[in-house]
C-alpha positions in Angstrom: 123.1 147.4 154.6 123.4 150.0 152.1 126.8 148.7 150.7 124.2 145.4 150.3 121.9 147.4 147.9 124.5 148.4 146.2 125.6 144.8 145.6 122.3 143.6 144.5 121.7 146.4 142.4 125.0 146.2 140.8 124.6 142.1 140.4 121.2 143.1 138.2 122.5 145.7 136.3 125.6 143.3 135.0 122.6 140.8 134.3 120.8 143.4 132.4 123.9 143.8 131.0 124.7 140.1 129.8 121.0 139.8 128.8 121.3 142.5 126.6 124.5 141.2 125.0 122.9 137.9 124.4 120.2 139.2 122.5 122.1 141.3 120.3 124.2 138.9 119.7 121.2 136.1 118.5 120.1 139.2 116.1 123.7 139.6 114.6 123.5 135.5 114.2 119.8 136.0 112.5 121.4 138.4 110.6 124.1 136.4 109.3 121.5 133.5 108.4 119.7 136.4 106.3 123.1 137.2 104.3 123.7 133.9 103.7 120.5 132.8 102.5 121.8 133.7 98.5 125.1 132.2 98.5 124.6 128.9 100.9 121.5 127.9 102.1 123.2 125.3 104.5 125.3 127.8 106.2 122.0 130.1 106.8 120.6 127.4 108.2 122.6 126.9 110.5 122.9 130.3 111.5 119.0 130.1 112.1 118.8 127.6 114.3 121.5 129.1 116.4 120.1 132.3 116.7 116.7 130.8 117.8 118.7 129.1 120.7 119.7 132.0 121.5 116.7 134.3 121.2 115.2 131.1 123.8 117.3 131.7 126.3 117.1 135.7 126.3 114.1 137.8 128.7 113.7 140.6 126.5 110.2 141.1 125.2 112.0 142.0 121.0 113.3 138.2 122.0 109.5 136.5 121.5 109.6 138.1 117.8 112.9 136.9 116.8 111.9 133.4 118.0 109.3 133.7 115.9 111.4 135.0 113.2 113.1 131.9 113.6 110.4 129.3 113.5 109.1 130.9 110.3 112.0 131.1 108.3 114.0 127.7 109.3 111.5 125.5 107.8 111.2 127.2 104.6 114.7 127.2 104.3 115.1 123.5 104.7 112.5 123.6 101.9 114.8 125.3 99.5 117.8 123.3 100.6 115.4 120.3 99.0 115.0 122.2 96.0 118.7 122.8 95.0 119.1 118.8 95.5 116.2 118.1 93.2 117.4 120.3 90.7 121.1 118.7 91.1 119.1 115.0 90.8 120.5 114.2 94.2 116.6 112.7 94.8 117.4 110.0 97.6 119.0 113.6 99.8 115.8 115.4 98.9 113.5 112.9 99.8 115.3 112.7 103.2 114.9 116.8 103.6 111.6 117.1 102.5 111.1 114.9 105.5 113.0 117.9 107.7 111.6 120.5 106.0 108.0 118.8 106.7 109.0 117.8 110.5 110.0 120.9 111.4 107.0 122.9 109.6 104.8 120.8 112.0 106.7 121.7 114.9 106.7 125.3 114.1 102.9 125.5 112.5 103.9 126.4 109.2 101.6 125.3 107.6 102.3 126.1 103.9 105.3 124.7 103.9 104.5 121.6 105.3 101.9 121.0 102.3 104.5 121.8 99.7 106.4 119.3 100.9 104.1 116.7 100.8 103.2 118.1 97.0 107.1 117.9 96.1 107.7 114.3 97.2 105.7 112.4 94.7 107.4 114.9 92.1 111.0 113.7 93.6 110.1 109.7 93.3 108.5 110.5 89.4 111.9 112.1 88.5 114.1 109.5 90.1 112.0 106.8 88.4 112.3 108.5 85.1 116.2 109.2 85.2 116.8 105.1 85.9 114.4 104.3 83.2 116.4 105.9 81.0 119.6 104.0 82.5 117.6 101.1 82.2 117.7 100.6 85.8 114.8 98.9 85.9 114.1 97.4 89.2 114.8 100.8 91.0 112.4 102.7 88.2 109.8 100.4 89.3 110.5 100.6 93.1 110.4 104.7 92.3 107.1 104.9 90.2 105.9 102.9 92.9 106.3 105.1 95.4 104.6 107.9 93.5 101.2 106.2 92.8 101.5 104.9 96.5 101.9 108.7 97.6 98.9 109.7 94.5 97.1 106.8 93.1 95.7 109.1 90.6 99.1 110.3 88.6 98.2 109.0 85.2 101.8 109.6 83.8 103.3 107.7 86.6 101.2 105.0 86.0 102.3 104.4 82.4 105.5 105.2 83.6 105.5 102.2 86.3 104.0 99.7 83.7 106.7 100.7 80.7 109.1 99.6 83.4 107.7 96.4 84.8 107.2 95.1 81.2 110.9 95.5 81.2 111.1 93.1 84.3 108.9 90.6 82.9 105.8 91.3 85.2 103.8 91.2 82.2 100.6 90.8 84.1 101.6 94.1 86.6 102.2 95.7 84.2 99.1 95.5 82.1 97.7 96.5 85.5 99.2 100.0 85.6 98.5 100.6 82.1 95.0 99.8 82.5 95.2 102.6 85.4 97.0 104.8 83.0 94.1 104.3 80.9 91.3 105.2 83.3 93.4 108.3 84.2 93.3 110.3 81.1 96.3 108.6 78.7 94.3 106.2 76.7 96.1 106.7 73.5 100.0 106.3 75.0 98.4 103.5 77.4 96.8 101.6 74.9 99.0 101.4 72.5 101.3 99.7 75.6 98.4 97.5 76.5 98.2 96.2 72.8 101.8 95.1 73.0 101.7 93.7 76.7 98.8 91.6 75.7 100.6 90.4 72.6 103.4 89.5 74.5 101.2 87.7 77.2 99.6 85.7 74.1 102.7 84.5 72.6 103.9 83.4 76.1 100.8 81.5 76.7 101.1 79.9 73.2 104.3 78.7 74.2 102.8 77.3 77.1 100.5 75.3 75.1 97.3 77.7 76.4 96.3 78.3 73.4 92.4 79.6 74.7 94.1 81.9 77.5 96.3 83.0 74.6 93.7 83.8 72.0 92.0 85.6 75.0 94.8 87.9 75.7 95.4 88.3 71.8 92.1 89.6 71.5 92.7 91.9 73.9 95.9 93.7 72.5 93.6 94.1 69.0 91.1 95.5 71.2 93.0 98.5 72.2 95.0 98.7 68.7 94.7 96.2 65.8 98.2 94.7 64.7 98.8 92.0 62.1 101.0 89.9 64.2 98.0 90.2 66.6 95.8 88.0 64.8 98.2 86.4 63.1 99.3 84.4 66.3 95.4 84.3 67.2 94.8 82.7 64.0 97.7 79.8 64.8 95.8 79.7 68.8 92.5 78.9 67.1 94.1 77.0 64.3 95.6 74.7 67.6 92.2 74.6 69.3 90.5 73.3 66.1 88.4 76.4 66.0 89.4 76.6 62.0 86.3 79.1 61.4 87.9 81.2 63.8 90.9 81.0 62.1 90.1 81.7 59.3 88.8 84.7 60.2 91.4 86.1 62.4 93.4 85.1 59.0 91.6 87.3 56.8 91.5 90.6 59.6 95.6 89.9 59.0 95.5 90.3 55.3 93.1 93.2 55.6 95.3 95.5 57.9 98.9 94.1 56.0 97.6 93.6 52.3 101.1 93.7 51.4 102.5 92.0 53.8 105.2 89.5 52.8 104.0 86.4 53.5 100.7 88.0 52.1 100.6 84.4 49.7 101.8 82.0 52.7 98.7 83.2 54.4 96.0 82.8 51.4 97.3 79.3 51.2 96.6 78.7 54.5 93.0 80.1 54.7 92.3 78.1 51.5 94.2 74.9 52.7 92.7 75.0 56.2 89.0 75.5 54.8 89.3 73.1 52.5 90.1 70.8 55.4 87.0 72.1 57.6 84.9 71.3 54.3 84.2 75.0 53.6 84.6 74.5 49.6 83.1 78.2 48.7 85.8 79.7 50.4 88.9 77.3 49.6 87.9 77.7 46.2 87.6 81.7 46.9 91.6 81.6 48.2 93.0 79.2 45.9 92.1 81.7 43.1 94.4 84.2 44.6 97.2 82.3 44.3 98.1 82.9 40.5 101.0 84.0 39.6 102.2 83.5 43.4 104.8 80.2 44.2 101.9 78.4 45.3 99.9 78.9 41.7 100.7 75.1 40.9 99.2 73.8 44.0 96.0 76.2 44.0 95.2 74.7 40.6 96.0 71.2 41.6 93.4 71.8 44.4 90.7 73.9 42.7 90.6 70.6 40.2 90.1 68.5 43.2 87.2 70.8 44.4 
């Protein structure tokens, strides 16, 4: 019986024994992690997640704390790992271990950490989207600006980012869209100025539709957030087509105020005068053709201020 005792008791003590070992050996691999941490964050990693194995399957009470240990510090590193790939532009590998990071934050309760790395990820798409812009990569800048204001709605800068890159697509009409957003969300002066020249670009589109009213509308529209000769220029030629020649007239005359100097400065006097002589305004063809001397049109201004 006794030499049974002694087997049972020398059975626990080896399995004390082994315990023991396995713990200190999940602390050396902790410890490892901890060392490499400053020279390669993969490699730490690593070393984390086998320790906390290891610290699982061990019975001492120390073994609780390095599991915790563990848990803590394995998402955070994941974290960083994301970091050094956003700062190295390799955005499609951060995105994917942001997700980690985030995944195992939830599954361990850190909490912090799983909120950065939903703060990070619209920073990730915004810096993607920006990088392709500028290799005129357009369709992937827009699928990346889209992902930010899907992830916050209320970025202003991606916004005007997403609409300078659909313009470039064509979507003329999405794009004025996100500028309009852009607008709303603090960048009216950069955002208008781009909503001036989508709208003129939707205007001449539509005048070469033959829409001539949709076009003045949209014209209008780009002088309303920043006033530009060719602006109502074309809405002068739209009114001009839609025998509004009052109109035109006008939109004419707004032209020559903002470009006095303008180079077809004469080309358009003529016009005014020409086309309100036609409407039966005489006051003011008379007014225009008096402009003309000394201009290549002098001849015919007199010729028609002798008529009138």
């Amino acid at each position: 019986m006794k030499r049974f005792f002694v087997a049972i008791a020398t059975l626990a003590l080896a399995a004390s024994l082994a315990s023991a070992q396995d713990f200190k050996a999940a602390v050396d691999t902790f410890n490892a992690g901890a060392q490499a941490l400053e020279s390669n964050k993969t490699e730490a990693l690593a070393q984390f997640r086998s320790a906390l194995a290891q610290a699982q399957a061990c019975t001492e009470e120390e073994a609780a704390e390095l599991v915790a240990n563990c848990k803590k510090i394995i998402p955070g590193t994941i974290l960083s790992i994301a970091k050094e790939q956003i700062n190295d532009g390799n955005y499609d590998q951060a995105v994917a271990t942001l997700a980690e990071a985030k995944a195992a934050a939830t599954e361990f309760g850190v909490e912090e950490v799983a909120a950065e790395a939903d703060n990070l990820l619209p920073n990730v798409y915004l810096r993607k989207g920006t990088t392709l812009l500028k290799e005129k990569d357009f369709a992937g800048a827009t699928t990346a600006f889209k992902n930010v204001v899907d992830l916050d709605p209320e970025n202003g800068q991606a916004q005007l980012l997403l609409g300078q890159s659909l313009i470039q697509t064509g979507a003329i009409d999405e794009a004025i869209a996100a500028y309009e957003k852009a607008y709303g969300l603090g960048k009216e002066e950069q955002a208008g100025k781009q909503l001036s020249t989508a709208f003129l670009k939707k205007g001449q589109a539509l005048m070469k539709a033959g829409k001539n009213a949709e076009a003045v509308e949209a014209l209008e529209k780009s002088a309303s957030y920043s006033e530009s000769p060719n602006a109502y220029k074309l809405m002068a030629s739209a009114l001009t087509k839609s025998g509004k020649s009052a109109k035109a007239i006008d939109a004419y005359k707004k032209y020559l105020e903002i470009a006095p100097d303008a180079k077809d400065a004469a080309d358009i006097i003529f016009t005014i005068a020409a086309t309100a002589q036609k409407a039966g305004d005489k006051a003011t063809a008379k007014e225009y053709y008096q402009k003309l001397s000394g201009t290549k049109y002098a001849e015919q201004a007199a010729a028609q201020l002798k008529t009138l």
